[in-house]
TIVOFI-40294 format. One line per 5 residues: number of its first residue (from 1); for each residue x, y, z of N, C-alpha, C, O. Coordinates in Angstrom, 3 decimals. Layout:
<pts>
NUM = X,Y,Z,X,Y,Z,X,Y,Z,X,Y,Z  ...
</pts>
This chain:
<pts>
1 = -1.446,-158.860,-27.295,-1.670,-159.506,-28.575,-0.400,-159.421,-29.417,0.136,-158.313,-29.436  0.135,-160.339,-30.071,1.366,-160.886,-31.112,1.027,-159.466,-32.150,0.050,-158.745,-32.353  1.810,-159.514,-32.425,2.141,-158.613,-34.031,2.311,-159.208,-34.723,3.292,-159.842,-34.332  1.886,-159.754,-36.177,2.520,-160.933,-37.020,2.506,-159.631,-38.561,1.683,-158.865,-39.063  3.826,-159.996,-38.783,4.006,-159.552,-40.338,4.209,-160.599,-40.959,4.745,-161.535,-40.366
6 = 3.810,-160.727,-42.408,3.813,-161.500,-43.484,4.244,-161.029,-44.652,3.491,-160.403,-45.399  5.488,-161.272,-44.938,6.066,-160.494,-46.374,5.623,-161.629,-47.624,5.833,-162.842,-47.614  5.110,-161.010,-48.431,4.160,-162.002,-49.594,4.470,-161.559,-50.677,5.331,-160.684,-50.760  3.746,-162.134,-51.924,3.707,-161.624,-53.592,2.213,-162.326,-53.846,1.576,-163.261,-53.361  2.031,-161.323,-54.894,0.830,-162.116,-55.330,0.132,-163.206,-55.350,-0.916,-163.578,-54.822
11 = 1.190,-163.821,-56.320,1.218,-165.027,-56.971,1.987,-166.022,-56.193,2.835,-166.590,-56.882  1.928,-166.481,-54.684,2.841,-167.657,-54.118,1.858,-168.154,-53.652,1.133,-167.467,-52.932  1.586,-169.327,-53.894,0.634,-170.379,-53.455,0.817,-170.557,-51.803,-0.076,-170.639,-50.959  2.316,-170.592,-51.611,2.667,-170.349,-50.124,2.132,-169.566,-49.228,1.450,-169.871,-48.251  2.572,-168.238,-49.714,2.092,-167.217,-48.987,0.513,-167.168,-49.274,-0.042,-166.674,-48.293
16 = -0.140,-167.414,-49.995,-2.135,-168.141,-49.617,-1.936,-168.945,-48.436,-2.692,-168.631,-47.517  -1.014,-170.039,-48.157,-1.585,-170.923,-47.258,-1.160,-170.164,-45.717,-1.763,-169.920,-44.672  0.024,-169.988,-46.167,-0.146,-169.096,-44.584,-1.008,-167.959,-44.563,-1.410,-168.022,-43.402  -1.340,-167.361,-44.865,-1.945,-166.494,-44.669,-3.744,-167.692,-43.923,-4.379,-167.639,-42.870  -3.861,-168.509,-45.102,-5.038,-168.679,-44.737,-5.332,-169.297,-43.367,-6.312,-169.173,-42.632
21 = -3.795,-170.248,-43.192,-4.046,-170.752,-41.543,-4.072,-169.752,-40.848,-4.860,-169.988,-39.933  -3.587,-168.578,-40.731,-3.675,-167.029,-39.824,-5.247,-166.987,-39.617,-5.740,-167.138,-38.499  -6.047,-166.760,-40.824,-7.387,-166.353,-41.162,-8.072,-167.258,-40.093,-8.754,-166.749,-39.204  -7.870,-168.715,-40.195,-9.022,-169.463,-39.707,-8.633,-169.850,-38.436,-9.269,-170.752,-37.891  -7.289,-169.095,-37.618,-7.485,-169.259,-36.237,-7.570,-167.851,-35.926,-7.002,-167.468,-34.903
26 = -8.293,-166.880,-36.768,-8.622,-165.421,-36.365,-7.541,-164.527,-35.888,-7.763,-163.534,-35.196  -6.399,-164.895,-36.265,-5.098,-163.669,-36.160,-5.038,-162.938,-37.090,-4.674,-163.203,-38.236  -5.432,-161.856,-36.613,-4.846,-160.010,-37.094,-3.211,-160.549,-37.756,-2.366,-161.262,-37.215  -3.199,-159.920,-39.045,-1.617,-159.671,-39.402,-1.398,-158.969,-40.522,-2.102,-159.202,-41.505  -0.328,-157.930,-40.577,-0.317,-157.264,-41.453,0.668,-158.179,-42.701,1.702,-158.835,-42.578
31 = -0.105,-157.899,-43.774,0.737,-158.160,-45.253,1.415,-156.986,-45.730,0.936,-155.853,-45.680  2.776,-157.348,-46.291,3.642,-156.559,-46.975,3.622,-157.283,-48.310,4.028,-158.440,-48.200  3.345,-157.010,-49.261,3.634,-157.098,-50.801,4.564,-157.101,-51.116,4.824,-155.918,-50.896  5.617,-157.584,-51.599,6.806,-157.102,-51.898,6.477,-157.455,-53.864,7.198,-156.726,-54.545  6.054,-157.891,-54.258,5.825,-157.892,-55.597,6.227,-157.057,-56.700,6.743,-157.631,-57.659
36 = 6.120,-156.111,-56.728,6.691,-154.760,-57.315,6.907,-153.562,-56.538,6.528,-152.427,-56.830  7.725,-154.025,-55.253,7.696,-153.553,-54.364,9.318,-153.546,-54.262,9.799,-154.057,-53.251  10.207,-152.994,-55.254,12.369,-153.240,-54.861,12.571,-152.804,-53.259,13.216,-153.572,-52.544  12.153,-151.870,-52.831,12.104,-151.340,-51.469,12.428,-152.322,-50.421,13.448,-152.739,-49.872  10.597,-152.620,-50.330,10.395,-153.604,-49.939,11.122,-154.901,-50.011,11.611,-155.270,-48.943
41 = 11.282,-155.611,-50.965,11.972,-156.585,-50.941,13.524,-156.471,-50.385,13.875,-157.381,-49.634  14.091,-155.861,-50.563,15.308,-155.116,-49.757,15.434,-155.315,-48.161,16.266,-155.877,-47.449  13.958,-154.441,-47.854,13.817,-154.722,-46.700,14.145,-156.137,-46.022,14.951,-156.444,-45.144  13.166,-156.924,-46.802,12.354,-158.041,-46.523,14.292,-158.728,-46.357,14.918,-158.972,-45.325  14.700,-158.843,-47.697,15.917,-159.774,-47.625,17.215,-159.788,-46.025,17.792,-160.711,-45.449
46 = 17.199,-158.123,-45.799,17.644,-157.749,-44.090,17.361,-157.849,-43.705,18.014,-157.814,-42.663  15.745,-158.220,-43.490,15.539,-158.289,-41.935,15.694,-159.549,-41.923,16.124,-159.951,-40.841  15.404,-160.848,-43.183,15.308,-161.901,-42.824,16.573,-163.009,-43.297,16.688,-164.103,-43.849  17.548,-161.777,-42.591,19.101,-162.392,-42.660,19.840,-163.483,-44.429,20.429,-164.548,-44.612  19.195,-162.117,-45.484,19.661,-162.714,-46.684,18.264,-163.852,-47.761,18.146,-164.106,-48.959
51 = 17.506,-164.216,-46.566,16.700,-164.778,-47.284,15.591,-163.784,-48.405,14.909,-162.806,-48.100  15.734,-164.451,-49.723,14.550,-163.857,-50.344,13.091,-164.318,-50.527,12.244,-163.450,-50.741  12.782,-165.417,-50.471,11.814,-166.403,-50.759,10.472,-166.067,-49.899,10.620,-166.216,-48.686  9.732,-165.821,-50.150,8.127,-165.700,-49.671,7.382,-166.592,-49.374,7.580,-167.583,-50.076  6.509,-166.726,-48.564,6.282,-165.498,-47.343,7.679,-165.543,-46.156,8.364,-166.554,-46.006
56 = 7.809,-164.800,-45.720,8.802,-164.841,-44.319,7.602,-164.174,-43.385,6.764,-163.429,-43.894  7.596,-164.387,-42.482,6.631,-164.831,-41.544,7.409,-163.960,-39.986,8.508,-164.381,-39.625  6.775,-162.835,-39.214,7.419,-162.182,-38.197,6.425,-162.547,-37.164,5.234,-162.378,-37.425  6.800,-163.050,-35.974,5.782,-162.800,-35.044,6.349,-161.750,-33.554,7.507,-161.981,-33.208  5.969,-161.216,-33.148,6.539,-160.109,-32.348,7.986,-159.344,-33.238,8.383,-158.290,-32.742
61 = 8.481,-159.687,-34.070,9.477,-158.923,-34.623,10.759,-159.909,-34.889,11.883,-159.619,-35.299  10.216,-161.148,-34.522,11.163,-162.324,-34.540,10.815,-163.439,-35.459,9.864,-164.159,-35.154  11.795,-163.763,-37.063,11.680,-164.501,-37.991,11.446,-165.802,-37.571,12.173,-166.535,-36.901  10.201,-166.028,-38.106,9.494,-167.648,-37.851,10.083,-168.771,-39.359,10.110,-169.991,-39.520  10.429,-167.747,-40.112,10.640,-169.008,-41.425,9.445,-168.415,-42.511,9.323,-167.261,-42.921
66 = 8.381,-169.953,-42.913,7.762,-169.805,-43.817,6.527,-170.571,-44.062,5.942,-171.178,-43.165  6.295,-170.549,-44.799,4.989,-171.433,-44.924,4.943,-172.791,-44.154,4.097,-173.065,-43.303  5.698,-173.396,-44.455,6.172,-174.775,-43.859,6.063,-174.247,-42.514,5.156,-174.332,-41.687  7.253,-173.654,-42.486,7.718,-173.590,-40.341,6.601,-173.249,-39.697,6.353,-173.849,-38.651  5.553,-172.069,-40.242,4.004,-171.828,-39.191,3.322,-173.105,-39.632,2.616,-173.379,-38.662
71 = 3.180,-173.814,-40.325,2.004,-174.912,-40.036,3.032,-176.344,-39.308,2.629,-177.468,-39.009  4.385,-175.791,-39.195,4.936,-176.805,-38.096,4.620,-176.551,-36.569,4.228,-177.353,-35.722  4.892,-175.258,-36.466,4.626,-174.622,-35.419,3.089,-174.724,-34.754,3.030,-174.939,-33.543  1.889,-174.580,-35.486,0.964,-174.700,-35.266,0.337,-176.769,-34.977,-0.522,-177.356,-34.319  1.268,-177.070,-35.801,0.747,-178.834,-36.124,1.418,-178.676,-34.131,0.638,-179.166,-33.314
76 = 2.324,-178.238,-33.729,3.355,-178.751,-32.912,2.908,-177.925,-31.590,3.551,-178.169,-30.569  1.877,-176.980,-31.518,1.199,-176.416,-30.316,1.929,-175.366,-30.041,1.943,-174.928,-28.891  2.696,-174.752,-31.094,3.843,-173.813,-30.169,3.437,-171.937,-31.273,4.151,-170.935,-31.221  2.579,-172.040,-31.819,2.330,-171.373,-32.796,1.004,-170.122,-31.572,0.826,-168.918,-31.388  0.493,-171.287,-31.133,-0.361,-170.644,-30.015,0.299,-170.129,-28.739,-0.052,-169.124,-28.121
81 = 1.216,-170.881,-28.455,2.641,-170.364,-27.368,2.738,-169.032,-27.867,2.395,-168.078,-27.169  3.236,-168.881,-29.174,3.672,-167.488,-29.590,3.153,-166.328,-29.407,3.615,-165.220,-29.134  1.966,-166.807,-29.626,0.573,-165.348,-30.313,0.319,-165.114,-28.498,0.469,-163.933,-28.186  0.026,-165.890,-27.508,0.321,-165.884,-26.682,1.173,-164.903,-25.634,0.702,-164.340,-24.646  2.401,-164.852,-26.057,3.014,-164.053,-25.243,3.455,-163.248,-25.784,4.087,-162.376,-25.186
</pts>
């Protein structure tokens, strides 16, 4: 089974929608808050090579992008490829 992390904030309409396409094809994934979270967001900006913008989206430990890129990925059959292997 995939590992999916989701680095989020409260308040991003984005990070709702991914999350919710996760929900309704029943993938497990952990959320990171970064909201009032400096740490965190720190994190978040290294691992995802400078980017700050929410959600950034991990699947096995490898940056997928964002809201957009998983419902491309999923529109495009390759989202299930992932979780997959």
């Amino acid at each position: 089974m995939a590992t999916i992390e989701v680095y989020s904030t409260r308040v991003c309409p984005y990070c709702v929608r991914a999350k919710d396409l996760l929900k309704r094809k029943g993938i497990a994934f952990t959320e990171i808050d970064v909201s009032d979270d400096d740490e965190a967001r720190m994190a978040l900006v290294k691992r995802a090579d400078g980017r700050r913008t929410v959600p950034q989206i991990f699947i096995n430990g490898v940056g997928i992008g964002g809201c957009d890129d998983l419902h491309a990925l999923d529109r495009e059959g390759k989202l299930d490829e992932m979780l997959a292997s």
